[in-house]
PyMOL commands that place a pseudoatom at each C-alpha (Angstrom):
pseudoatom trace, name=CA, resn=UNK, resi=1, chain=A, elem=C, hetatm=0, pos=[-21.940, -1.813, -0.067]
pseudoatom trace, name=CA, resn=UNK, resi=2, chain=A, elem=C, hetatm=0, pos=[-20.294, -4.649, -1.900]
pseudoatom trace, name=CA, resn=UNK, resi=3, chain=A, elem=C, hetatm=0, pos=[-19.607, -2.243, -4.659]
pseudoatom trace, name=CA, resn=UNK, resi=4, chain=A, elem=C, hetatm=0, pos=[-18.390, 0.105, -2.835]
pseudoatom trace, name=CA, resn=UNK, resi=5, chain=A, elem=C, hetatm=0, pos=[-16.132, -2.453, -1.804]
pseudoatom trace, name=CA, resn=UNK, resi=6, chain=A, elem=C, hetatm=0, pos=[-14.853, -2.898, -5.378]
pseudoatom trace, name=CA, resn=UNK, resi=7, chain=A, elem=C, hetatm=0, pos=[-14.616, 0.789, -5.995]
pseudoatom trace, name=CA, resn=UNK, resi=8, chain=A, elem=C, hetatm=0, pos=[-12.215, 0.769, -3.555]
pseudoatom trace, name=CA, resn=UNK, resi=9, chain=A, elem=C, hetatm=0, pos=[-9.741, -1.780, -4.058]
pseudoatom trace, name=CA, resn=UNK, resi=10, chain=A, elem=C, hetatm=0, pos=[-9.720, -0.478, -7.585]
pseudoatom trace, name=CA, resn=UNK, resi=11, chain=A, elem=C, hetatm=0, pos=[-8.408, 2.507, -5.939]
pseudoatom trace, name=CA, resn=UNK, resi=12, chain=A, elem=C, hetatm=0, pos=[-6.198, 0.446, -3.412]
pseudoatom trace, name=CA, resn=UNK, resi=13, chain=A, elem=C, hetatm=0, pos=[-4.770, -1.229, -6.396]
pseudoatom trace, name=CA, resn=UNK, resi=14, chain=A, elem=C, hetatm=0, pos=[-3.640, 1.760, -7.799]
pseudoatom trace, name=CA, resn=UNK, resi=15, chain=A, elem=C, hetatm=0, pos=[-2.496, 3.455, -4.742]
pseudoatom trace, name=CA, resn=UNK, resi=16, chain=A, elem=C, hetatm=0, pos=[0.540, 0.838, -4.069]
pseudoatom trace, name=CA, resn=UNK, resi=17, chain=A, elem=C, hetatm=0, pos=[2.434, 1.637, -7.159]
pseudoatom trace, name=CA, resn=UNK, resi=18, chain=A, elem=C, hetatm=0, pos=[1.548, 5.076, -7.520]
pseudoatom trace, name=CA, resn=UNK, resi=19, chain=A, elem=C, hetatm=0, pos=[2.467, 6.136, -3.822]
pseudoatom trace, name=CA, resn=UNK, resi=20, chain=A, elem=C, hetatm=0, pos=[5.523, 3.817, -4.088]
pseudoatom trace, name=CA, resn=UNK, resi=21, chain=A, elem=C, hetatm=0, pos=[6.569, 5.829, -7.187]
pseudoatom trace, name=CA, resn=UNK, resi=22, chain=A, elem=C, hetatm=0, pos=[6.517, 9.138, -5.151]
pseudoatom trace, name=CA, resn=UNK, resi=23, chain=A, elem=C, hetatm=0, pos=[7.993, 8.139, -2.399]
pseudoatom trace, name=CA, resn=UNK, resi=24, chain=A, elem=C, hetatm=0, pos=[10.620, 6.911, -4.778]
pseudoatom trace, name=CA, resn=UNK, resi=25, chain=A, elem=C, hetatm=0, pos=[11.009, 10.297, -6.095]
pseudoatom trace, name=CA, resn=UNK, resi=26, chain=A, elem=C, hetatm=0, pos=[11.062, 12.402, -3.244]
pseudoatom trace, name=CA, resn=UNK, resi=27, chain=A, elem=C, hetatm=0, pos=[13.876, 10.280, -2.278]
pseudoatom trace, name=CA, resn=UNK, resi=28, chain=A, elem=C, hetatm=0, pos=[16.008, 10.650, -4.841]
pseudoatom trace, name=CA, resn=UNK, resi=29, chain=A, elem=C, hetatm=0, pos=[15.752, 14.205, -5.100]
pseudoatom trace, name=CA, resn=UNK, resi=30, chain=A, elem=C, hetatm=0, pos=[16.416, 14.501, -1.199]
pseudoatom trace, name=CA, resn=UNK, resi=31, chain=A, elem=C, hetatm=0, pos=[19.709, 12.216, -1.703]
pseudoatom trace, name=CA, resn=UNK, resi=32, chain=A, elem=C, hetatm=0, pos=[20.125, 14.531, -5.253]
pseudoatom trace, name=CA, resn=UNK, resi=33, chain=A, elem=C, hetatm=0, pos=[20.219, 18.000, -2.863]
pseudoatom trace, name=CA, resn=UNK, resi=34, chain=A, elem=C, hetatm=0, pos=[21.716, 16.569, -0.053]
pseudoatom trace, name=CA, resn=UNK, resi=35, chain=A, elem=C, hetatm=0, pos=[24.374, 13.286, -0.651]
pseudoatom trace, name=CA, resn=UNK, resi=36, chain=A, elem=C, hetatm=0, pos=[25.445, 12.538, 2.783]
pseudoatom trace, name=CA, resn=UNK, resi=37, chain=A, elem=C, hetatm=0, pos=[25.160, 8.681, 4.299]
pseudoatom trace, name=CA, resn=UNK, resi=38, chain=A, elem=C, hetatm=0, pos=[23.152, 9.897, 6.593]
pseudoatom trace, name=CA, resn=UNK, resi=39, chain=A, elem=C, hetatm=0, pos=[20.570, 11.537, 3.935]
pseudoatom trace, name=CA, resn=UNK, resi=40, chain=A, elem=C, hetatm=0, pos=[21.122, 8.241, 1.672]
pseudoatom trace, name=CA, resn=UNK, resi=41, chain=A, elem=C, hetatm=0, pos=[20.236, 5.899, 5.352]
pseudoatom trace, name=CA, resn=UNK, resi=42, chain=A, elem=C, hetatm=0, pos=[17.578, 7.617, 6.200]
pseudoatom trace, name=CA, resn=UNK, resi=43, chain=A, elem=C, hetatm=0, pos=[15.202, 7.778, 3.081]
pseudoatom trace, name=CA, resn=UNK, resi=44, chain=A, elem=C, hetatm=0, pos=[17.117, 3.883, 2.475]
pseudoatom trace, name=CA, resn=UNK, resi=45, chain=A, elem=C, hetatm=0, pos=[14.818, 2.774, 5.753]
pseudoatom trace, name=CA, resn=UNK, resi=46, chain=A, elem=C, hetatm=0, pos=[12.003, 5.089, 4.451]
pseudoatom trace, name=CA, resn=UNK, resi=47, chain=A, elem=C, hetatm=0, pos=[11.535, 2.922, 1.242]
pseudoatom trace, name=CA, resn=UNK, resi=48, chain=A, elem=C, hetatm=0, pos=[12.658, -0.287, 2.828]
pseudoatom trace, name=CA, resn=UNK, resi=49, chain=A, elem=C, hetatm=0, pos=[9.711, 0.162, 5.394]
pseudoatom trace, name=CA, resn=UNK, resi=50, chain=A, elem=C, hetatm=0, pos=[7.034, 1.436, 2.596]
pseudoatom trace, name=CA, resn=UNK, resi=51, chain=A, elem=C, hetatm=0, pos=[7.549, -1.010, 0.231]
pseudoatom trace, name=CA, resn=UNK, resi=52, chain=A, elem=C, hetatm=0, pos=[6.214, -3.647, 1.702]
pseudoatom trace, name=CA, resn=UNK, resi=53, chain=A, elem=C, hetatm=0, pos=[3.013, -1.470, 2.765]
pseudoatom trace, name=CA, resn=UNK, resi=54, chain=A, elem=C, hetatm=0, pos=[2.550, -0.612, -0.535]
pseudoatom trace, name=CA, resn=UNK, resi=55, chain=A, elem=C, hetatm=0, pos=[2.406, -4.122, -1.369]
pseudoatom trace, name=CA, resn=UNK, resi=56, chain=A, elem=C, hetatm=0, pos=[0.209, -5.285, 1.216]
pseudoatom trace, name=CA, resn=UNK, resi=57, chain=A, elem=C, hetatm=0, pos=[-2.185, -2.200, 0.060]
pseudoatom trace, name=CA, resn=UNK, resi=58, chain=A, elem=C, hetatm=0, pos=[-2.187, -4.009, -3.607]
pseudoatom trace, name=CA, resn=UNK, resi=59, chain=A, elem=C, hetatm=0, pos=[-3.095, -6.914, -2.834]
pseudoatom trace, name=CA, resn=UNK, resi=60, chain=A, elem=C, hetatm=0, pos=[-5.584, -5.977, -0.598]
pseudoatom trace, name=CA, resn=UNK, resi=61, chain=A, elem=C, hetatm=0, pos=[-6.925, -4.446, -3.242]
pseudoatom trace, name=CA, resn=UNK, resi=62, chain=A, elem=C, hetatm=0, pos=[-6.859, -6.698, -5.448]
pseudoatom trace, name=CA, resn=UNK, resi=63, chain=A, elem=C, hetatm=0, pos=[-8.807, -8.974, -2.969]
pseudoatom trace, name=CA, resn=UNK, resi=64, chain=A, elem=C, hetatm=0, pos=[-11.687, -6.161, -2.094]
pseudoatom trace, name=CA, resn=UNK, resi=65, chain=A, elem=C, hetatm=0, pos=[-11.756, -5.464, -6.109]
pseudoatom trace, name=CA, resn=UNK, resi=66, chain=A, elem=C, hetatm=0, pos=[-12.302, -9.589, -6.807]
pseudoatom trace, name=CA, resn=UNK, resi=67, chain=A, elem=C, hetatm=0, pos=[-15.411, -10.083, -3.911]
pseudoatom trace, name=CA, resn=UNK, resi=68, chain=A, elem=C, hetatm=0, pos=[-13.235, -11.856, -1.090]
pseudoatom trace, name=CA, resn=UNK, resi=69, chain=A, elem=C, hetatm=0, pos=[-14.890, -9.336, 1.479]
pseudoatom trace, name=CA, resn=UNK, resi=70, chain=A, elem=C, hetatm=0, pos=[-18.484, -9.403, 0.220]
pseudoatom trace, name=CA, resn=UNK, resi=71, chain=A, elem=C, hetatm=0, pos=[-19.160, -11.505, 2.720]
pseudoatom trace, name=CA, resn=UNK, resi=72, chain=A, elem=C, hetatm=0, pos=[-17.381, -11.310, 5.997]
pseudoatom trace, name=CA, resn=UNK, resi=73, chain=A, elem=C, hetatm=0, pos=[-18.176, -13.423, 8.830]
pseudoatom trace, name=CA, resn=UNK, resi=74, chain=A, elem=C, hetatm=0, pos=[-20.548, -12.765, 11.683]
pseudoatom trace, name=CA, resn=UNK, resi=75, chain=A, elem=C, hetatm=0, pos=[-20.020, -13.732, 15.744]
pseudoatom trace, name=CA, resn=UNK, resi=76, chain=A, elem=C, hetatm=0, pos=[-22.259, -16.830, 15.165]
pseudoatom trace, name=CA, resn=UNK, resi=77, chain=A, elem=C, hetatm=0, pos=[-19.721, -18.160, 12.387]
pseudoatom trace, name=CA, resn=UNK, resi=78, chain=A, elem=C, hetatm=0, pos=[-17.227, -17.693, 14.933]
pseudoatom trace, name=CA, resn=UNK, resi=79, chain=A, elem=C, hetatm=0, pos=[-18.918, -19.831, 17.366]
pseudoatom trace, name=CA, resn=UNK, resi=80, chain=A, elem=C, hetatm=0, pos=[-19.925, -22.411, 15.041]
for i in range(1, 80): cmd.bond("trace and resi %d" % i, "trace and resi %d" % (i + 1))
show_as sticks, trace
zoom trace
């Protein structure tokens, strides 16, 4: 399971900048077709609201991918 775990914030790493790069993209060509304020506002707040998702999905990546979940605490290490 724990390398599972890494398998997967390998992939978590490199689905931050990758998704961020297309969402990027798709932007620009939206304001490209269409270059109204209200085109340019809208994908604006798209971005502005992703990019900080996509960073939170790196680095939790980056903390599956180095072991910090291999072992997660249990109700009796709550109580304790």
């Amino acid at each position: 399971m724990n390398r599972l775990k890494q398998l997967l914030g390998m992939i978590w790493i490199l689905m931050g900048p990758v998704l961020m790069f297309f969402l990027l993209r798709i932007a620009l060509q939206e304001i490209e077709k269409k270059p109204v304020i209200d085109t340019k506002i809208q994908w604006g707040v798209f971005v502005l609201i992703f990019f900080p998702i996509a960073v939170g999905l790196t680095i939790f990546g980056y903390y599956a991918w180095k072991g910090e979940y291999d072992k997660l605490p249990t109700k009796s290490d709550e109580i304790a």
